[in-house]
N, C-alpha and C positions, 0 to 999 in steps of 0.2 A: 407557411405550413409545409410540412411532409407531401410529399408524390401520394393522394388517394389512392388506396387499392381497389381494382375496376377489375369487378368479373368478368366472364362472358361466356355464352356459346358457341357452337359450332351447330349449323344450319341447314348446306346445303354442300352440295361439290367433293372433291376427292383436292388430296393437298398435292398434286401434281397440276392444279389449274392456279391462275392468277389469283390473288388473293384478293377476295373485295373483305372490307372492315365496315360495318352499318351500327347508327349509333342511334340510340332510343330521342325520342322527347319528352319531356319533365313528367312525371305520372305515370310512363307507360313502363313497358319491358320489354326489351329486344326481342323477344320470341312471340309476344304477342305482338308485335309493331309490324317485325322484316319478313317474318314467317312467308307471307304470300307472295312476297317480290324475291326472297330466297328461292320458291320452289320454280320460280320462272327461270331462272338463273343459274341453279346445279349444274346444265353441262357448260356453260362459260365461265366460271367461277368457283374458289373455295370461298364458300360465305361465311364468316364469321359476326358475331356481333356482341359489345361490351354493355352492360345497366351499369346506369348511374347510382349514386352511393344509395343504399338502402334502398333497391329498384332491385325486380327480378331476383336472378339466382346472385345479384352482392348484395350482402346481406353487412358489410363493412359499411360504417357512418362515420366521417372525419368526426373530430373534437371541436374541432373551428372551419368558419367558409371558406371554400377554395376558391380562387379565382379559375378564370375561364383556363388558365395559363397549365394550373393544378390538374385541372382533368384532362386538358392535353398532354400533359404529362402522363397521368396515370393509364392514358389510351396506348400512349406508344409502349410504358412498359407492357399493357397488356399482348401486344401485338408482335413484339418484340419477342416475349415467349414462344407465341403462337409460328413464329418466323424460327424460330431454333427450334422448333418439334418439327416442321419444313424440311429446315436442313438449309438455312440463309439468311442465318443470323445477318441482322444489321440490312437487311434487305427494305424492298418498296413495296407499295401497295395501293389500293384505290380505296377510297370512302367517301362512304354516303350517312349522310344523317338527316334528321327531321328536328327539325325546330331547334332544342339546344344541343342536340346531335350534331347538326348543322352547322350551328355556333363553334361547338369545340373542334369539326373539321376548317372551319377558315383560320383557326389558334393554330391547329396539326401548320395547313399550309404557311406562315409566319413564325413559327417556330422551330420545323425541321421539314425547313423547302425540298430538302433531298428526298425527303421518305415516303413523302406522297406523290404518285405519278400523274392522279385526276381525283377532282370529289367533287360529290351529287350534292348542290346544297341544298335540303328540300323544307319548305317551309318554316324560313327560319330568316334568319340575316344579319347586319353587320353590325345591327344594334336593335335588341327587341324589350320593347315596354322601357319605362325607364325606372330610376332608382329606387322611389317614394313608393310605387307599384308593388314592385320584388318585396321590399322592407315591409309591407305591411302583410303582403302573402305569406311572408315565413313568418309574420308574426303571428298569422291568424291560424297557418298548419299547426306551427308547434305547442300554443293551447289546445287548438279542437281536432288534430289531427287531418289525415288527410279525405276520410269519406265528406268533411266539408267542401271540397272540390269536386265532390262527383257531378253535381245539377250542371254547376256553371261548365265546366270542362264537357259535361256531352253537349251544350251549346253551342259552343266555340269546336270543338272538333271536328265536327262533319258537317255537312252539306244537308241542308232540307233534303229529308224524306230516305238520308240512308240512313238513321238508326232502323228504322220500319222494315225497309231493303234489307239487313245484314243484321239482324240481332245477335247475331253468334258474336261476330266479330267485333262490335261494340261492346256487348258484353266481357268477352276476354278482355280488351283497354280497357273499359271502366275497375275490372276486379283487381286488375295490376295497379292501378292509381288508389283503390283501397288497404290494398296488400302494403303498399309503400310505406314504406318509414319513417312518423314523420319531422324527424329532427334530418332523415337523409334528405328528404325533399325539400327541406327550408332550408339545407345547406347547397344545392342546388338554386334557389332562389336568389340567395347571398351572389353567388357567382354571374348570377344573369345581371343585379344589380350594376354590377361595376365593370360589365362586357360593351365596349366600343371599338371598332375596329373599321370605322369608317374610312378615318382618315390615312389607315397601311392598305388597304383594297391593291393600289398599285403596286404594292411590293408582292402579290401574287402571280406567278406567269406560270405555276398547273395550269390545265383543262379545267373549268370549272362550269357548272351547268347546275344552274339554280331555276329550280323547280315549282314554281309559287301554283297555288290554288285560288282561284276567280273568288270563291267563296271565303276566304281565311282572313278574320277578323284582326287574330294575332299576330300576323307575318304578311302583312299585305303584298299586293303585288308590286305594287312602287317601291318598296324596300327591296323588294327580290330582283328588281328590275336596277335598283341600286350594287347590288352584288355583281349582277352580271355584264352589267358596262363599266363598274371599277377595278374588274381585274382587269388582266392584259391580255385573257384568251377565256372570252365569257361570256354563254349562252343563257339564253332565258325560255325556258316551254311554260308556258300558263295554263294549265289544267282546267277547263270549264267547268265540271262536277266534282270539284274538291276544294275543303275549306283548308283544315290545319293537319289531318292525316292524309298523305298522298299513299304511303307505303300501304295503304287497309285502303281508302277508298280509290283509288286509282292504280294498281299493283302493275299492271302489262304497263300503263305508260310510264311508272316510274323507273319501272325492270326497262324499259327501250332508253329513256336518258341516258341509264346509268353505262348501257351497252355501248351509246354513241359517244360519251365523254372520254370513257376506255378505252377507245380507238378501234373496237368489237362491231360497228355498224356504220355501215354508209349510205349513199341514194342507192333506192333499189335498180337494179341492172336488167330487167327484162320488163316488158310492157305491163305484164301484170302484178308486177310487183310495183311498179310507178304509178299504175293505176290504184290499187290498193292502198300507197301508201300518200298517194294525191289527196283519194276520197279520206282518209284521215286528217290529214291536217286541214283540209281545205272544212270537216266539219270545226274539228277545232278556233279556226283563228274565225270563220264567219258564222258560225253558229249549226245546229240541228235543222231548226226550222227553215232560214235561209238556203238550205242545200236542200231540202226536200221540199220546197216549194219547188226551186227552178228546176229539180228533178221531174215533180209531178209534172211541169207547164211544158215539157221538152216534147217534142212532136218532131216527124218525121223529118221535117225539115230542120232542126233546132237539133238532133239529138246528138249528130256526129259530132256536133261544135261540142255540147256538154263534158262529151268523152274525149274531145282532144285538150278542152282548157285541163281538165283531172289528171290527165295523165301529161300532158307535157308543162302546164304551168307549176300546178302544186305539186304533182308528183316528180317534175324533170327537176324541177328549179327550187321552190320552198322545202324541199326536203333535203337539200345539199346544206352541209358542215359546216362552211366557210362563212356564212352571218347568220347570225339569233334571227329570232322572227320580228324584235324590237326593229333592227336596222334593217330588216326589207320591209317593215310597214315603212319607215321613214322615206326609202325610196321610193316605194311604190305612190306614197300620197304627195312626192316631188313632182313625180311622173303624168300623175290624175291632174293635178294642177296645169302644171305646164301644158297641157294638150287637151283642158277644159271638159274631162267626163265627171261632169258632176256627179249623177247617178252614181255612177262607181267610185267616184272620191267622199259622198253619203258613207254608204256600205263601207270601204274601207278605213275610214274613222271611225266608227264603231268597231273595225277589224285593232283599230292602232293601240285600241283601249285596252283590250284584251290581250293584246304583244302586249301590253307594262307601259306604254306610252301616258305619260300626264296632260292634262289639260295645258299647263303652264310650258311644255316640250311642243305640243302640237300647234300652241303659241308660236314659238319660235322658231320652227320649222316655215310655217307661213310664211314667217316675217320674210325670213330668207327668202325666199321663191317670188318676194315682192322685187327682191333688187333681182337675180337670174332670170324669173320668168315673165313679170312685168306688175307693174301695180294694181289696174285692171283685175287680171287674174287671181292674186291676194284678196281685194276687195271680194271677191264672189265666192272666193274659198271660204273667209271668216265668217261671210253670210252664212253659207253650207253649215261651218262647222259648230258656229253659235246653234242654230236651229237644234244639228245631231246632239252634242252636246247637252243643252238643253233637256233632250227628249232622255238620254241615259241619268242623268240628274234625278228626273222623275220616277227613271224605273231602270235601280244599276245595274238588272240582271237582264236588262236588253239587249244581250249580244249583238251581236252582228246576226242578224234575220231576216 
């Protein structure tokens, strides 16, 4: 088929800043979707952002299904414009997208390697749902249209307890997944149908920082965790309180990916900025609860330790660029191993889980450390690890606590 024509806004920033490009996911609208991570973003950024066919302000339905290939296509035309009203033409740019936003920025990167400098893949992946899935979704849109997706879709989008949290901002996505078109949305379906891109991953070498949510039924984290170790320069952040919208439920931490993949953010540089940004990830990868126990239990003797592990472990070292948090869990649970802290090789498999790490990896990480660190050692790991294991089985939202 023909290049779809792909609308878009403009959001945030003056077109004298780098251009970032943000791409909706199936049902929503770029203005209802990027809004809150744009307004983080204005003075680092000109934000712009394109809707899918019969989405938002495009209000154009292809004839017949595009492939994923078709609205990469139809992204660059748009962007392409937006780059000659700049004044550079033919120029680069960053994006970010969510779910099939996401999808059509990994089509951008293997399509027109040159024109993207980095992209946010945010809940989304190299292959989502499969064929039989899509085919019956556009077939059930374009009889009943699309308010038939409104139940299911506020299930799958958010995270227990933020509809209650944010009705505004559920409300605006849910009226855009109304609004939608729905012969455009089933042509979007068609396109997710026949989207694989597993096996090019490697022919990616952008920056790429794939975004997944703890909660997100749709775009799991082991798929996202699949993006970020198939490219050739690919991070993985997992978001504890996000299912399938990061851009609305998680806005500051999406707006910081998108800052670090752009080459815009590094480790912080003064003590209180390592500290600050320790106590972040350090709640992230081990949980709420687990940092505010050993917070509460810290006592006069115990405290300075507290404040130096925050500020020189997680804020010196897990905040630096140079590996995902997948590969310092894999280290750090080489490291527990070999040198027999169980207590903390516990805790830190629960940590591994929440980096993207699978059970079937955490397998053979073991295995490993059986021939390096000794058999012994292995034995008393997969004991540990079967137990933890086990006990998140039971209850998958038991982070690290």
């Amino acid at each position: 088929m023909s290049t779809p024509h792909l609308a878009g806004v403009e959001l945030a920033g003056s077109p004298d800043l780098p251009l970032l490009v943000c791409g909706p996911s199936l049902g929503t609208s770029a203005t209802a979707l990027w809004s809150p991570v744009a307004a983080l973003l204005g003075d680092d950024f000109h934000v712009v952002a394109w809707d899918l066919p019969g989405h938002g302000v495009n209000r154009s339905v292809p004839t017949e299904d595009p492939t994923m290939t078709d609205l990469a296509a139809g992204v660059l035309a748009f962007v392409d414009g937006v780059l000659a009203a700049r004044g550079e033409a033919g120029g680069s740019f960053v994006h970010a997208g969510d779910s099939v936003g996401g999808a059509v920025g990994l089509q951008l990167l293997l399509d027109a390697p040159e024109r993207v400098r980095a992209a946010a893949v945010v809940c989304s992946g190299a292959r989502l749902g499969d064929e039989a899935m899509w085919r019956e979704r556009a077939d059930l849109v374009r009889r009943s249209g699309t308010p038939v997706m409104v139940e299911g879709s506020a299930r799958r989008w958010f995270r227990p307890g933020f509809i209650e949290e944010q009705p505004e901002l559920v409300t605006g996505l849910l009226r855009a997944l109304q609004e939608a078109d729905r012969f455009g949305y089933a042509s979007v379906c068609g396109a997710l149908a026949t989207f694989d891109v597993r096996d090019r991953l490697g022919e990616i070498t952008a920056p790429v920082v794939a975004v997944a949510g703890a909660y997100d039924v749709a775009a799991p984290v082991a798929g996202m965790a699949e993006v970020a170790h198939g490219v050739s320069d690919g991070r993985l952040f997992v978001l504890d309180r996000v299912a399938h919208q990061a851009p609305v439920e998680a806005p500051a931490e999406t707006a910081a990916a998108i800052r670090e993949v752009a080459g815009l953010a590094g480790p912080p540089d003064t003590v209180a900025g390592r500290v600050e940004a320790g106590m972040k990830v350090r709640r992230e990868v081990l949980g709420d609860a687990h940092v505010d126990r050993a917070t509460a239990s810290a006592t006069d003797l115990t405290r300075e330790f507290q404040e130096l592990i925050t500020d020189y472990a997680w804020g010196g070292i897990w905040t630096r660029p140079g590996l995902d948090r997948r590969s310092r869990s894999m280290i750090t649970l080489t490291a527990l191993i070999a040198r027999a802290h169980h207590e903390e090789l516990a805790m830190h498999l629960r940590a591994a889980r929440t980096n993207g790490l699978t059970d079937d990896e955490i397998k053979e990480l073991i295995l490993q450390t059986a021939i390096y660190c000794g058999v012994p050692d292995a034995n008393t790991a997969f004991r540990i690890a079967q137990t933890t294991l086990d006990d998140l089985e039971h209850d998958p939202k038991d982070t690290p606590s």
